[in-house]
C-alpha positions as CSV (number, residue, x, y, z in Angstrom):
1,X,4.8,1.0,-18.0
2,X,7.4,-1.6,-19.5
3,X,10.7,-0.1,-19.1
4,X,13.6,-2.7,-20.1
5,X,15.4,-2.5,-16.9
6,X,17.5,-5.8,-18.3
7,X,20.7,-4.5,-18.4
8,X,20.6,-2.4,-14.9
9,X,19.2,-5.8,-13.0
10,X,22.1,-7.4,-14.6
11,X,24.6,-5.3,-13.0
12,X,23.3,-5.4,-9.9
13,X,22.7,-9.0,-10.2
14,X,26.8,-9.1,-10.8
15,X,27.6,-6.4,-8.0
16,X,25.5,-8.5,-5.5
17,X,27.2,-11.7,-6.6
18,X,30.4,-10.1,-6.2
19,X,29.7,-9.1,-2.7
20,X,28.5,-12.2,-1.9
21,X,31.4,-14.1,-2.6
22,X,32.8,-12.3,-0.7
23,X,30.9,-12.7,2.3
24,X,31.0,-16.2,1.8
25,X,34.6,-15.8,2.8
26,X,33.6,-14.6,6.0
27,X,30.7,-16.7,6.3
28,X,33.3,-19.9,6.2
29,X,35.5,-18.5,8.5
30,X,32.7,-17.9,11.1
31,X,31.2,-21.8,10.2
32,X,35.3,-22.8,11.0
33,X,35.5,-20.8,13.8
34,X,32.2,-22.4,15.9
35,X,33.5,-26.3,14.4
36,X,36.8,-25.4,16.4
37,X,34.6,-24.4,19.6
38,X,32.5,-27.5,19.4
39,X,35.7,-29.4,19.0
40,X,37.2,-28.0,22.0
41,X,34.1,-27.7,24.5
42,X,33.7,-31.6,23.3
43,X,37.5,-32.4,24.3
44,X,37.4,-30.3,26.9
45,X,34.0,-32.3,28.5
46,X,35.0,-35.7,27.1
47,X,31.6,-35.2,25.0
48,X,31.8,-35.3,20.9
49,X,28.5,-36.1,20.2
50,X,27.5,-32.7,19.2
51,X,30.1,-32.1,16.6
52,X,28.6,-34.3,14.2
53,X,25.4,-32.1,14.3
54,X,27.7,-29.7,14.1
55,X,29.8,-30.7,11.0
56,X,26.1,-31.7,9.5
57,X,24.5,-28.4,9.6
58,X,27.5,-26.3,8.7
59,X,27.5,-28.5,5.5
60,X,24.1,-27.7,4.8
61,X,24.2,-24.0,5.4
62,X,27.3,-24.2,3.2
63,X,25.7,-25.5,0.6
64,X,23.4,-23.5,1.0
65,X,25.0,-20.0,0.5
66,X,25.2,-20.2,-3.5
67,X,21.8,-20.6,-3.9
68,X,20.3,-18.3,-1.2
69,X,19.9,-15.2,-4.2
70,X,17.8,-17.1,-6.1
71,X,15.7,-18.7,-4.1
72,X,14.8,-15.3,-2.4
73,X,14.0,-14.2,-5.9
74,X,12.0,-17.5,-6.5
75,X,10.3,-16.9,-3.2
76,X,9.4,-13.3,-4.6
77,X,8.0,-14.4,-7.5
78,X,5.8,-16.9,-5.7
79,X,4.5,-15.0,-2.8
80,X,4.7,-12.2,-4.5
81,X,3.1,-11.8,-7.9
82,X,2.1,-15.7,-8.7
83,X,-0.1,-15.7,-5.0
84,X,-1.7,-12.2,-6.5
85,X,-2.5,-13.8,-9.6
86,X,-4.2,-16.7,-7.7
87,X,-6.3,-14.0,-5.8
88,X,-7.2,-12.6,-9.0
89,X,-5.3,-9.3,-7.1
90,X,-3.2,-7.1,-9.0
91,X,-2.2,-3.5,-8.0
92,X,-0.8,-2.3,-11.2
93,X,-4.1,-4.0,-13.4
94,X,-6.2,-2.5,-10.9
95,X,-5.2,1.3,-11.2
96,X,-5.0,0.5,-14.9
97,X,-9.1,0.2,-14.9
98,X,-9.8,2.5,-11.9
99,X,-8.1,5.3,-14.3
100,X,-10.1,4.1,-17.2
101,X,-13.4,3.9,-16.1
102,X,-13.1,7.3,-14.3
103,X,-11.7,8.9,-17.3
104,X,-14.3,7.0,-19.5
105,X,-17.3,8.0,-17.0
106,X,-20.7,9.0,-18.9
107,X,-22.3,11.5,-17.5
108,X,-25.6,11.5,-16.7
109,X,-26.9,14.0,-19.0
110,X,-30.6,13.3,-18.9
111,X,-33.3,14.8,-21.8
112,X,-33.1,17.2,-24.5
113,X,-35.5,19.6,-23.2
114,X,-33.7,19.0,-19.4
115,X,-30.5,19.9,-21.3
116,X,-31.7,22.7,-23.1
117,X,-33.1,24.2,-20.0
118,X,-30.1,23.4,-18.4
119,X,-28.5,26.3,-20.0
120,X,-30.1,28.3,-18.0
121,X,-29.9,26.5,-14.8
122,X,-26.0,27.5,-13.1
123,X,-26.4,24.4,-10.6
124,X,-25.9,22.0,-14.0
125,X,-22.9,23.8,-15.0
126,X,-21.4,23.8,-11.6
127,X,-22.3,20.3,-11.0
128,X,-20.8,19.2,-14.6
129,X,-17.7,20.9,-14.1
130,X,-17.6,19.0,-11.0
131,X,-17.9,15.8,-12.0
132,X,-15.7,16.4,-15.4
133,X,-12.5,17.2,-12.9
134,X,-13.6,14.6,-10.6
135,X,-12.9,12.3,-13.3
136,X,-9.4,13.3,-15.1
137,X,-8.2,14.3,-11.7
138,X,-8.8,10.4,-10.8
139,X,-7.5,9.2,-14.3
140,X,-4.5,11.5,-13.5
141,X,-4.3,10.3,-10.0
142,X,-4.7,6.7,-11.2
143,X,-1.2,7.2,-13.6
144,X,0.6,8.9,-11.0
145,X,-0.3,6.0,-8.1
146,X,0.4,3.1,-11.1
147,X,3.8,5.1,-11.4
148,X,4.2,5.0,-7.7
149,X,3.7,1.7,-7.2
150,X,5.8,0.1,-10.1
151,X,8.5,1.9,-8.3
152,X,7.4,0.3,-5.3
153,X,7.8,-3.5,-6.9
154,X,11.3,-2.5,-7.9
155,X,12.4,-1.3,-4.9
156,X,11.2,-4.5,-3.5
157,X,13.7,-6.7,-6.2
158,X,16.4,-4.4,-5.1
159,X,15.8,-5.4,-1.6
160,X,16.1,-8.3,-2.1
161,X,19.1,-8.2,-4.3
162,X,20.7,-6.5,-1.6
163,X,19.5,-8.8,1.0
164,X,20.5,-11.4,-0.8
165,X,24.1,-9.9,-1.0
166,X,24.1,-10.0,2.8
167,X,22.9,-13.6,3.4
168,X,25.5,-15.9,3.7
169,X,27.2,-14.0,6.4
170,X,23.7,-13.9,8.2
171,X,23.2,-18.0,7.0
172,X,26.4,-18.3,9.3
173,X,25.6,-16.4,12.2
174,X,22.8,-19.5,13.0
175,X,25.8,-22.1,14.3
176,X,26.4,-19.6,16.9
177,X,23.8,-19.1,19.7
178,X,24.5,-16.0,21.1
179,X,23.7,-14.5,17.2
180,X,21.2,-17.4,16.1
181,X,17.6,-15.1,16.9
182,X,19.6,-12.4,15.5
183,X,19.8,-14.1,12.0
184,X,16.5,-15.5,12.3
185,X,15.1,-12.2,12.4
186,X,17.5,-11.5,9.4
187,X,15.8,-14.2,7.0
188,X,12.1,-14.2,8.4
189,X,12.3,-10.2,7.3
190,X,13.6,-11.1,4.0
191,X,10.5,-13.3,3.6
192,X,8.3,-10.9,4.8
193,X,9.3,-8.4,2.1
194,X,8.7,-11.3,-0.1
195,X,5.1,-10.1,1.3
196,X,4.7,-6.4,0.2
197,X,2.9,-7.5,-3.1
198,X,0.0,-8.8,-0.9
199,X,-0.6,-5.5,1.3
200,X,-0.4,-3.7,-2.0
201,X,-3.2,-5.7,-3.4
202,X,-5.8,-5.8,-0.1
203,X,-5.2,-2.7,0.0
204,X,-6.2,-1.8,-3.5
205,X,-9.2,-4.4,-3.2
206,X,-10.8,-1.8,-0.2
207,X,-10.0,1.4,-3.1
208,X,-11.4,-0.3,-5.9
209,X,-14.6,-1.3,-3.4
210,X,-15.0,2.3,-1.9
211,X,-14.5,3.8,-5.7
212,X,-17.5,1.6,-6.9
213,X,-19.9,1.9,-3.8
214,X,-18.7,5.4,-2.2
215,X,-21.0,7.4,-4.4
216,X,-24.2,5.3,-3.1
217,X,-23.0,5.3,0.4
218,X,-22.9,9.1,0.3
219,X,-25.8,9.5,-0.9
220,X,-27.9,7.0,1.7
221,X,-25.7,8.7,5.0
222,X,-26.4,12.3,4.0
223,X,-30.4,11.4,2.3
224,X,-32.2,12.6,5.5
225,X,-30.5,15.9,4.5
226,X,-30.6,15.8,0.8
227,X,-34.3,16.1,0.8
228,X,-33.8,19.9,0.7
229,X,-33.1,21.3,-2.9
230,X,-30.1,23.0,-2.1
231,X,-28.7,21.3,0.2
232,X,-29.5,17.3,-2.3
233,X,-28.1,19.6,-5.4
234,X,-24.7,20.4,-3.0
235,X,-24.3,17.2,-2.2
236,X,-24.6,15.2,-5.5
237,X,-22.0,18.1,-6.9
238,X,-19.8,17.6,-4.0
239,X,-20.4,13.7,-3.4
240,X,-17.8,12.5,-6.1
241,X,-15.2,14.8,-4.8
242,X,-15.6,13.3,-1.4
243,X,-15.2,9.3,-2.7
244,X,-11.9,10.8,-4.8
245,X,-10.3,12.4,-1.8
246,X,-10.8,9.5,0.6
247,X,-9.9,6.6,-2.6
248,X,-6.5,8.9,-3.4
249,X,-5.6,8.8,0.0
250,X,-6.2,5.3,0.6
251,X,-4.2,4.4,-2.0
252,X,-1.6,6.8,-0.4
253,X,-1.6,4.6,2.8
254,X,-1.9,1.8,0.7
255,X,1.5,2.3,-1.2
256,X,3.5,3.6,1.7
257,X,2.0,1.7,5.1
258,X,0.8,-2.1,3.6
259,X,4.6,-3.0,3.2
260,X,5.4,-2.1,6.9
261,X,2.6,-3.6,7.9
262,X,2.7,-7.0,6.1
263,X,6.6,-7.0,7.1
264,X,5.7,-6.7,10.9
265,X,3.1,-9.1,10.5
266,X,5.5,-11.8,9.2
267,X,8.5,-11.0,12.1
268,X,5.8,-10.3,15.2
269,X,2.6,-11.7,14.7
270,X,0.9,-8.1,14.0
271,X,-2.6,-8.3,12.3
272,X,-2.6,-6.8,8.5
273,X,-5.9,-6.0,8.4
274,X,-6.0,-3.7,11.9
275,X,-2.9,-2.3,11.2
276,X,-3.4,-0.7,7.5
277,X,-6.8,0.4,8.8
278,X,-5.1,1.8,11.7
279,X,-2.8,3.7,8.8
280,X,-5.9,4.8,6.8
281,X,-7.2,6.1,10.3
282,X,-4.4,8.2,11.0
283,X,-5.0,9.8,7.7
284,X,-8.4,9.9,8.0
285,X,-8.5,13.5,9.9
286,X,-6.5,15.2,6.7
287,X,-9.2,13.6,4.3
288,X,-11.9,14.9,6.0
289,X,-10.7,18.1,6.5
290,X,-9.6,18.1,2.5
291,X,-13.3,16.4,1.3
292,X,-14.9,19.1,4.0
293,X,-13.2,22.1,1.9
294,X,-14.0,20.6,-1.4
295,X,-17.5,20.2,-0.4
296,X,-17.6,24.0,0.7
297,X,-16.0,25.2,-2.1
298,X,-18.5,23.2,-4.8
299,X,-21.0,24.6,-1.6
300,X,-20.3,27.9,-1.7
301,X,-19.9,28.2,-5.2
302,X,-23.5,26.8,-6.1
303,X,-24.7,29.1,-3.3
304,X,-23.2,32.2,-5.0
305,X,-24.9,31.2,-8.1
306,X,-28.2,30.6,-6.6
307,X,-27.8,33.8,-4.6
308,X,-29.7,32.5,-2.0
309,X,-29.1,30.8,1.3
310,X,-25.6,31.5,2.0
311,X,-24.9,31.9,5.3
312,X,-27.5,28.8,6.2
313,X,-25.5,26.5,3.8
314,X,-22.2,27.5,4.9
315,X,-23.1,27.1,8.6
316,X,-24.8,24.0,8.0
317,X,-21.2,22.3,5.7
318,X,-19.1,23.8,8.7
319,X,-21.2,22.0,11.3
320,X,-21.1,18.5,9.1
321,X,-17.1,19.1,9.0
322,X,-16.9,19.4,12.8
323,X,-18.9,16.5,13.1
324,X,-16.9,14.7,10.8
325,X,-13.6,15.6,12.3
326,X,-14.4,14.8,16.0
327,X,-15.7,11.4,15.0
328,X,-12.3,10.7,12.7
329,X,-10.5,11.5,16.1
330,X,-12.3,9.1,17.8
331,X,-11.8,6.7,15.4
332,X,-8.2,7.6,15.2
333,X,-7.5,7.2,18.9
334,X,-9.5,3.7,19.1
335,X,-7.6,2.6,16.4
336,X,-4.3,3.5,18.2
């Protein structure tokens, strides 16, 4: 998606600038203001030596204040897309292929004679059909994600443009001490949304890892009951709708919950990696329950093809969804 958004960042550009100036106003006549205090508490205790700090850091937060917008944007840039691109991490590339190679799948097909006998088998049709929407539901999912998370990158500039805006009267607010943390807080949560780039691109590490092993690891947990006919033929036509559901959503907490997570992490310390795992668990009862009925449905649908074994396969896929959802609860509530 390359949308020239030139001209619109150029107004705001100019509309921040404008506020800032402003501010700065403001910001000078809180820098005065404290320089007067200082003066006085000095005269008043027959002690001058801490106006010259004084006069020496309101001189560099005022020169300062013109250059605070584009060093936040610098400080993007660097944090932000350049420490990605040293990772070898980047969001938007990464949905870019995850879409491709899931809309570019091969099937497995196997022989002519097992695809001319196939015809007559309605477990190859079923499980084709499956793996055919599997695959341009992901390539779909994979456009409307990139979508969502270019928009996410420009909110982030916009953030900071507005930020920005605000951050000579916050630059100010440090001579005083009774509004020093205050500020503080102010410019160590501009950095941190500096940040969101880097949750954005874990996070899409963990998709693009479960997208390429989930299949496999499907396959090995549920092999002890695979080994029946139905029940294996079930699970390889419901597996890839399992991996879709739980990679969608991920990328779901992903977009929305790595931002707020990185940002807490920066102001308070928090861990990234135990807090968007404690996102994805949160979530993790909704895809369960979701990948449960897409499994059932595939399930029952094979069954009524088969026209055999119905009420033993439809016990046994609601058993493995309880089972499922008590043990995402009681991951859910150790994560909390």
């Amino acid at each position: 998606m390359d949308f020239d958004l030139s001209v619109f960042y150029d107004n705001l550009a100019d509309v921040c600038e404008r506020c800032s100036n402003v501010l700065q106003v403001f910001a000078f006549v809180i820098i005065l203001a404290a320089l007067l205090v200082h003066v006085y508490r000095g005269m008043i205790g027959g002690d001058l030596s801490g106006i010259v700090k004084h006069i020496v850091v309101s001189g560099i937060l005022v020169s300062i204040m013109p250059f605070y917008g584009p060093w936040m944007l610098s400080t993007q840039a660097t944090l932000g897309n350049d420490l990605l691109q040293a990772l070898g991490v980047d969001p938007l590339s990464m949905l870019i292929n995850l879409g491709s190679s899931f809309a570019e799948a091969p099937f497995d097909t196997g022989s002519a004679p097992e695809i001319v006998l196939g015809i007559f088998d309605p477990m190859v049709w079923v499980e084709y059909y499956v793996n055919l929407v599997c695959a341009w539901f992901m390539a779909v999912m994979s456009i409307i994600m990139y979508i969502g998370f270019w928009l996410g990158f420009q909110i982030q500039i916009i953030a900071i443009y507005l930020g920005s805006a605000a951050g000579s009267l916050f630059l100010a607010m440090l001579v005083f001490e009774q509004s020093r943390d205050t500020a503080v807080k102010y410019h160590i949560g501009m950095i941190s949304i500096c940040f969101w780039p880097l949750g954005w691109g874990l996070g899409m590490l963990f998709a693009q890892a479960l997208a390429d092993t989930g299949p496999d690891l499907v396959e090995n947990i549920l092999s002890p009951v695979a080994a029946i006919a139905l029940i294996g033929t079930i699970i390889t036509a419901s597996g890839s709708s399992i991996i879709l559901i739980l990679v969608v959503l991920w990328m779901l907490v992903t977009l929305f919950v790595a931002p707020k997570v990185v940002s807490k992490a920066i102001t308070t310390g928090a861990q990234i990696g135990m807090g968007i795992m404690s996102g994805g668990v949160s979530m993790a009862g909704a895809g369960v329950q979701a990948a449960s009925g897409a499994a059932m449905a595939v399930g029952g649908a094979a069954l009524t093809a088969t026209g055999a074994g119905a009420a033993v396969g439809v016990g046994m896929m609601a058993g493995g969804a309880g089972a499922m959802g008590s043990a995402a609860s009681t991951a859910a509530k150790a994560g909390s």
